[in-house]
N, C-alpha and C positions, 0 to 999 in steps of 0.2 A: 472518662478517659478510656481509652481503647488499649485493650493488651496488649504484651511487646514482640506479639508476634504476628496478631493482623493486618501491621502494615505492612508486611513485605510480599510479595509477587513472584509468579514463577514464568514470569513472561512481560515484556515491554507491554504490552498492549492494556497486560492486566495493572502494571505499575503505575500506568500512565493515568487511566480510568479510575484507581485509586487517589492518584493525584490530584484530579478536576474533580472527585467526587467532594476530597477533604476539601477543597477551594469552597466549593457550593454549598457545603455545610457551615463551614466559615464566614459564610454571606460576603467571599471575596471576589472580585476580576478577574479571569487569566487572561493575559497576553498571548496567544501562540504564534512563532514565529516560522512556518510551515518548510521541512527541509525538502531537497527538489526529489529525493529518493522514497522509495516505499518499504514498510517492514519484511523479516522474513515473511511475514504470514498475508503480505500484502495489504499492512495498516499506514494509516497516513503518520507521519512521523512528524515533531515538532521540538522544536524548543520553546517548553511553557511557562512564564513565569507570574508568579502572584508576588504583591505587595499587598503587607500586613502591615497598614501605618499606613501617615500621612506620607503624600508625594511630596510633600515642604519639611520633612524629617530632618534634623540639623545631625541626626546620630542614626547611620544605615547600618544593619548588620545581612551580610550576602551571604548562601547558604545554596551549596550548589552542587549535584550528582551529576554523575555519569561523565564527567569529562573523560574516563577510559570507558569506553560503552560499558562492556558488564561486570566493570565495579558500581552502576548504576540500582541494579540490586538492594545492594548497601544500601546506599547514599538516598534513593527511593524512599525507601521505609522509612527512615529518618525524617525524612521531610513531609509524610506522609503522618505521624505519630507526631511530628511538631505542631502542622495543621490543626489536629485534634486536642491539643493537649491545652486546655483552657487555663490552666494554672502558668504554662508558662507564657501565654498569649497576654496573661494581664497581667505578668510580671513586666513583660518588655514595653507594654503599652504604660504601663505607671513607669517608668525609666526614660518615658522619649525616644524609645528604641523603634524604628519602623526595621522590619526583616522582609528583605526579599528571595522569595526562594525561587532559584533557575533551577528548572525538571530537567534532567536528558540534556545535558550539552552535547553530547553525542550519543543525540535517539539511533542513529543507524548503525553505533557497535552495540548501543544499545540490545536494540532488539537483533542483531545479527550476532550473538554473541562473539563481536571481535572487541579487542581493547584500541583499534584504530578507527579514526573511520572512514567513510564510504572511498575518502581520496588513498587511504592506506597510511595516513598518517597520524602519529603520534599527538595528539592536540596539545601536551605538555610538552614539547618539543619546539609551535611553532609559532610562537611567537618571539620572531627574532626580525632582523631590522635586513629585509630580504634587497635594499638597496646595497649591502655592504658584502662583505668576504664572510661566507657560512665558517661554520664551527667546523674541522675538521679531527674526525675522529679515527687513530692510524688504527688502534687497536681493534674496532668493529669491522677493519679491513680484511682484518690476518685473519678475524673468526668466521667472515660471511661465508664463506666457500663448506667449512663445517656444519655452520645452523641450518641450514636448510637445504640439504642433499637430495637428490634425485630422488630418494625411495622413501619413503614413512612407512612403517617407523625404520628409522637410518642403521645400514646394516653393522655389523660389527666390528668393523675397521670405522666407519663415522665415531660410533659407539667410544673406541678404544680412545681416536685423534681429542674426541671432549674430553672423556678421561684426562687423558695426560694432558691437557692444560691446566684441567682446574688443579688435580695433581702436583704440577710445576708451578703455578701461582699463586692457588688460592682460591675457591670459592668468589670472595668480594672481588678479585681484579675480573674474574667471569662477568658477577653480574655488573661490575663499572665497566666494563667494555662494551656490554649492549644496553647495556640502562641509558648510558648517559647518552644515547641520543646520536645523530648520523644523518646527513643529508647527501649522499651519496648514491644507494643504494634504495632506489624508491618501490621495491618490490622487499627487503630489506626489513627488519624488527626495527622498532623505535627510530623509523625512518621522520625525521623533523620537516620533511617538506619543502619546495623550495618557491612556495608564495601561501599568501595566508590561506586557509580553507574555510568551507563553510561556516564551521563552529566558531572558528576564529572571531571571519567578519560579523556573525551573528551576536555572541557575546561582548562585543566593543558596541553597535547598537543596543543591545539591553544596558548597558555601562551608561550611555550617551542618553538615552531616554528615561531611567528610571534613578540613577545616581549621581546628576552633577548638581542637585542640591544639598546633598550632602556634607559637611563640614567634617565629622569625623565615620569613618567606612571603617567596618569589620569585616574579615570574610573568613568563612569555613568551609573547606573545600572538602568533601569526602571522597575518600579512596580508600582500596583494599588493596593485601596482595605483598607486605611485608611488615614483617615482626614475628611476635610471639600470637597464637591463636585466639583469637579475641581481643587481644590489648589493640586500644586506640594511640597512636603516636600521636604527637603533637608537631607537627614538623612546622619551623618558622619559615612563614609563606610571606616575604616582603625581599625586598633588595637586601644587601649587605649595608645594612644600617642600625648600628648599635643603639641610638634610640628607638627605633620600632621593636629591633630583638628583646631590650627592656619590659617597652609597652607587654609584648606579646606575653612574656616570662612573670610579669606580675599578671595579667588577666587569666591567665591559661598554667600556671604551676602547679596547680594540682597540690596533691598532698604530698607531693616527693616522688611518689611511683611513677607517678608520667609527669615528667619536666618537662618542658617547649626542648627541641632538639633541633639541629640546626645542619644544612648541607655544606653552611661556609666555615664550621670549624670539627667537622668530619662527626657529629653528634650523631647525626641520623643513620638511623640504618636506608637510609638513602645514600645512592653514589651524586658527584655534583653535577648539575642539570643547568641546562642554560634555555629558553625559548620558552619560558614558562607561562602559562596562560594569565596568572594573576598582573603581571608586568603589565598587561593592559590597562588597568587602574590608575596605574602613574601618570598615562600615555592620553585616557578619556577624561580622568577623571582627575586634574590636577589642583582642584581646589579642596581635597580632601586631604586629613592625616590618616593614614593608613597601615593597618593592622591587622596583620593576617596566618593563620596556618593551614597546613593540610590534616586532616586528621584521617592516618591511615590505618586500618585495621589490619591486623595477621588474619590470614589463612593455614595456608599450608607451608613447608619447609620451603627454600630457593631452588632446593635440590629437585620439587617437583613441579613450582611453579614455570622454572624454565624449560621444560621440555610441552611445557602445556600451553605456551607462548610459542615454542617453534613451530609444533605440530597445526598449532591453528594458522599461522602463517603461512605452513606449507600446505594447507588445504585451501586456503583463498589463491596460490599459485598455480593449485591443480583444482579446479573446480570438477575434473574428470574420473575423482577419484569414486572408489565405491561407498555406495549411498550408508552400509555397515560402518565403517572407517570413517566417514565423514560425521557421524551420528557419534560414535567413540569422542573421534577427537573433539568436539562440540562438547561434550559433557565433560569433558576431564579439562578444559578451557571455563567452564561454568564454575566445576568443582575448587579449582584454583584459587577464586574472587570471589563466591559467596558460599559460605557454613551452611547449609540449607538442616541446623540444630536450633532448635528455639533456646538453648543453653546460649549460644551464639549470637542469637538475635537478641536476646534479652540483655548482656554484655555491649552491645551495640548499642541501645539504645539508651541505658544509663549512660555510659561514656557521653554518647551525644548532647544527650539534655543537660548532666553538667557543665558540658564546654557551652552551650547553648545560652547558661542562666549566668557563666561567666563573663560571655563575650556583651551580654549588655551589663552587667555591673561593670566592666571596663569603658566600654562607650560611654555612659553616664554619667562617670567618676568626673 
């Protein structure tokens, strides 16, 4: 087995070659499902995925990074350190468990270290039912004029106006005003889109060709970028359905310290979200029971994830900015979403592998 710090990468390109390399070690298949844009460094971009198990698997567990591109990082390494990890390869295999791991749901925030992607959109966001009346969000309205001001970094009357909101409200009504998502504003943070995107329709075809044999589906979404540093949350990733929340809370409880946590009854340090990527499941995949989290890792405080979210925002609006400034805000958008502490990576990596050896003793059961 591979230490808990070689599987991680300082670059898409390198994440990605780590990825197809574990496949090949693995003596596994990848799929690549090729995106129409190119890397920063002008690499081919893809959405990869291996299946570990039979394609006639009665018990799927999904296991999938980067859905905000560079939380990818993260989510990388994990799936990179699972590939290797022979002990829990023949745990799942003696359980009936086939695991399919999706690399890079979004290679192009991916390796562009944005957390949107190439369309500018929020992929957690857009999955919503784009024939009906979008989600409107008034409180994203009153703040867009503030987030993203003419001048970076935002002079000090911007400065003051952020101030006294969080001030006046609260920190949490901050970030649930632009967390929870906006399809208004398509230049805009956590803008939901207003037709499916690439990764969208790409992910529904891995759903459609690798999962509707399935009878029972798991899935573990990785993400960073809220909580405490290092802790993995457990956030319950299904509909408001009290038998799944169940399912999820007996497979994934943990020893008390990390409970499955929920957006529908205010548990999570998540604000509530609607367009959610996992919803597609329901949607390809209706002959399955289904049971799912996000397992989100802390970084850093809110206090400075969110200026590191604007600034990169307002650099993809000013691509004219200077080349100093643009390298700045890049790293402090990196700094954000992945610990670059092997302290960190190794915290990461247990978390995972336990949710990992739980989510097939729950498939199994």
């Amino acid at each position: 087995m591979m230490n808990m710090v070689e599987p991680f990468s300082a670059s898409y390109g390198e994440a990605r070659a780590k990825f197809l390399d574990a496949a090949a070690s693995a003596k596994l298949p990848v799929t690549s499902y090729r995106h129409p844009r190119l890397g920063r460094d002008g690499e081919a971009l893809a959405m990869d995925v291996v299946l570990d198990g039979s394609p006639a698997a009665e018990r799927l567990l999904i296991v999938t990074s980067a859905c905000h591109g560079v939380e990818g990082f993260c989510g990388s390494g994990v799936q990179v350190f699972a590939l290797h990890d022979e002990a829990w390869r023949d745990q799942a295999h003696a359980q009936g468990v086939a695991v399919l791991y999706v690399h890079g749901l979004n290679p192009y925030g991916f390796s562009h270290l944005r957390r949107a992607t190439h369309e500018n959109v929020d992929l957690n966001r857009n999955f919503q039912d784009f024939s009906k009346p979008l989600p409107v969000n008034d409180a994203y309205r009153a703040l867009q004029p503030l987030l993203l001001p003419e001048q970076w970094p935002p002079d000090a009357a911007n400065a003051q106006a952020v101030a006294h909101f969080i001030e006046t409200h609260g920190m949490d009504a901050f970030q649930a005003a632009i967390t929870r998502g906006q399809h208004e504003f398509s230049d805009g943070l956590f803008f939901g889109g207003t037709a499916p995107t690439w990764s969208n329709q790409t992910i529904r075809q891995v759903l459609r060709d690798s999962a509707r044999m399935a009878h029972k589906v798991g899935w573990i979404d990785l993400h960073t970028g809220l909580g405490p540093a290092g802790v993995g949350e457990r956030i319950f990733a299904c509909k408001d359905d009290k038998a799944a929340l169940e399912r999820a809370r007996q497979w994934w409880g943990g020893n008390g310290e990390t409970p499955v946590t929920s957006i529908y009854d205010g548990s999570s340090t998540s604000a509530f979200l609607t367009g959610l990527m996992w919803m597609a499941l329901y949607q390809e995949c209706p002959q399955a029971e289904y049971t799912g989290i996000a397992l989100e890792y802390g970084t850093l405080p809110m206090a400075e994830i969110m200026p590191a979210l604007r600034g990169e925002h307002w650099l993809n609006n000013h691509p004219e900015a200077p080349a100093a400034l643009a390298k700045q805000i890049k790293q402090q958008m990196m700094d954000a979403f992945y610990t670059n502490t092997d302290a960190w990576k190794n915290q990461i990596i247990n978390q995972a592998r336990e949710a990992l050896l739980q989510a097939a003793a729950g498939l199994s059961a």
